[in-house]
N, C-alpha and C positions, 0 to 999 in steps of 0.2 A: 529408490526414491531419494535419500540422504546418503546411501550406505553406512548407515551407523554414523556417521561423521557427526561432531557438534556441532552447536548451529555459529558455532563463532569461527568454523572453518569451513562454512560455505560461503560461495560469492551469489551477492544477491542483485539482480537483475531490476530496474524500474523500466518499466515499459509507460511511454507519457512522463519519460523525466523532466523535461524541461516547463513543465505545468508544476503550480504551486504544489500539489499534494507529493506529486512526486518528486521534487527536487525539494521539500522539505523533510519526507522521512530519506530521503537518499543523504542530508549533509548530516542528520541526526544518527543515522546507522552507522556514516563513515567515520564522524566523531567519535563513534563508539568501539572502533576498531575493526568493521565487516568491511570488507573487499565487495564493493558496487559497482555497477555497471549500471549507464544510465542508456537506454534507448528514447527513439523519434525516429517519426516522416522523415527528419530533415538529419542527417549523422552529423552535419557539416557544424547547423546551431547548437549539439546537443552535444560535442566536442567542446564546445566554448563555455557551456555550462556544464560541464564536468571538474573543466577547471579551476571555476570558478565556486564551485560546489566543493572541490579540494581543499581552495585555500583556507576558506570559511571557515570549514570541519580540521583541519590542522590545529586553526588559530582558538579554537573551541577547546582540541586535545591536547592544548598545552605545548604544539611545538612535534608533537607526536607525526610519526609517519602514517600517512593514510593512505589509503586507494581509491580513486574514484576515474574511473573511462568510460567514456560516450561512445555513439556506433548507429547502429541503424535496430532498429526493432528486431529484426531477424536474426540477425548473429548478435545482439545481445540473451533472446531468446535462446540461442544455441547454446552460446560461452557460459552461461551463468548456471547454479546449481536451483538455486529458487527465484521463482519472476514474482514480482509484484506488479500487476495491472492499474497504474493511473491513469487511464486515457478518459478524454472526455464520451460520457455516455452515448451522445452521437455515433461516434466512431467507434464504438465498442468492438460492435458484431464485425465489424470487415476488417478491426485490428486483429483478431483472434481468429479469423475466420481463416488466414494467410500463414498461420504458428503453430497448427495443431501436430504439423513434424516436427518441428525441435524443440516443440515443452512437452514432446512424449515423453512417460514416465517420470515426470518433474511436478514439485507441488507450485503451485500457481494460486497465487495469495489476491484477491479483486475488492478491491477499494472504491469500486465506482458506486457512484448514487446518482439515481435514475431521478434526478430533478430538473425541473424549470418553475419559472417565474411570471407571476401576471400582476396585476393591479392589487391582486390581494396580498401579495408576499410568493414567499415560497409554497410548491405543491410536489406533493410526489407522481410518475410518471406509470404507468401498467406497462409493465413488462409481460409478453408474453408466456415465457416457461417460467413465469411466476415470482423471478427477482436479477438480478445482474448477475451475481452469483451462478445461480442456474442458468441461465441464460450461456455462461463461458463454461459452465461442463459437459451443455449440449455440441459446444462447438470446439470443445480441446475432451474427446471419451476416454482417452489414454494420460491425461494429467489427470493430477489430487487438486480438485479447485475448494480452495478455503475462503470464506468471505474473513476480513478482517481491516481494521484499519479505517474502516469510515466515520469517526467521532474525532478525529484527532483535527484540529485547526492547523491548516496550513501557516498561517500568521504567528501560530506559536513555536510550529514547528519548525519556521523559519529564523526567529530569534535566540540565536544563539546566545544575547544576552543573560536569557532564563536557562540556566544548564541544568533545570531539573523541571519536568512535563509533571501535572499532577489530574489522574484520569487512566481510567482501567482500557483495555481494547478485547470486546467482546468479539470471539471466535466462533464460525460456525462451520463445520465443514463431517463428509461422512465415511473418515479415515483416520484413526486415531494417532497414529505416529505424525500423519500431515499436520494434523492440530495441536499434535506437542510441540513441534518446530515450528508452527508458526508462534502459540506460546511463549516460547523460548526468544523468538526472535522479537516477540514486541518486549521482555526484559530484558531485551538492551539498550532500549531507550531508558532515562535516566528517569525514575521516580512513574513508570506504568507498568503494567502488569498484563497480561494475556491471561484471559477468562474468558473460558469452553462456557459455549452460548449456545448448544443444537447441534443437530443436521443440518445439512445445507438446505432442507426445504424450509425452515425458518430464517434464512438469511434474509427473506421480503422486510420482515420486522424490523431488524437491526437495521438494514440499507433503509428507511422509512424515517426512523427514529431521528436520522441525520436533518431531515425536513426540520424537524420541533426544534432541537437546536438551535437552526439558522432563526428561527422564530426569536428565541430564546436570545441569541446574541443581538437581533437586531433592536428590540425592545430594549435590554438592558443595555446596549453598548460595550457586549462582552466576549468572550471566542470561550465557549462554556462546553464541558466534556463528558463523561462518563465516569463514576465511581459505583463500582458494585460493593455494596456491605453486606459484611457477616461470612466473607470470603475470606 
């Protein structure tokens, strides 16, 4: 899975890096000193925002050296030690449907949320095997698929002005060493914490929860998160 290794000596893979979610925890991780790898459809646009995801997280880490390469979904898939799925929910199934060779035996962390939008705001979407989540362990049987990471605001994540995130990132997954490294890996972001939320059959809940949020921010005018108390 990890081989023992810390999670601060694995390179982490964003699959939909060039999409806000992903190209916002990819500059937040890289600030943080993880070796990233950013995938896309496209390797050629996803080079350019790697770059550009570089210099950001440099200028965040004080001047520090960082790692950030672009590529294509598939041999980022391959190269990287843990992937994080941010693709748009559309694309989910045929992104993952094409990957299930080389994120074998790899923990696969899935960030998507299964929403759309009508006249009334946001709504959440039925997924068939019950959540996004499940959905990418029907279709990767030989990865660790961990649901995590869907409360975090892009817009925050992107501002590297605020060098400290404040909001927990509920884990769901039914593999406990998967779920300690992904744990570990959301306390590298500055000021959050990774908090074991389930099995992965409760991942509908948490992917769900992201809906009220968007509710939440749009009324207030706020990019609003998660805190678990008494943890």
């Amino acid at each position: 899975m990890t081989d023992g290794r810390s999670v601060e000596d694995l390179v982490v893979g964003v699959l939909g890096g060039t999409g806000p979610q992903g190209r916002g925890l990819a500059v937040r991780l890289a600030a943080a000193g993880q070796r990233v790898l950013l995938g896309s459809r496209d390797p050629e646009r996803c080079t350019q925002v790697a770059a550009d995801v570089a210099t950001r997280a440099a200028a965040a880490a004080g001047g520090a050296e960082v790692s950030v390469q672009g590529g294509s979904n598939v041999d980022v898939a391959g190269a990287a030690d843990l992937v994080i799925v941010a693709v748009p929910f559309a694309g989910h199934a045929d992104t993952l449907a094409d990957l299930a060779t080389p994120l074998a035996g790899k923990v696969v962390v899935d960030c998507v949320v299964p929403m759309a939008f009508d006249e009334l705001g946001a709504y959440v979407l039925d997924v068939p095997e019950g959540s996004v989540a499940q959905q990418a362990a029907a279709l990767l049987p030989d990865s660790h698929v961990v649901g995590a990471f869907h409360h975090l605001s892009a817009v925050l994540l992107e501002d590297l002005s605020k060098p400290t995130l404040d909001g927990d990132v509920m884990v769901v997954g039914d593999v406990r060493e998967a779920t300690d490294t992904v744990q570990a890996l959301a306390g590298r972001l500055p000021g959050m914490r990774g908090v074991y939320a389930g099995r992965l059959r409760n991942a509908r809940q948490v992917e769900a929860l992201t809906i009220n949020l968007v509710s939440v921010n749009r009324r207030y005018k706020a990019h609003a998160g998660i805190r678990i108390t008494d943890v």
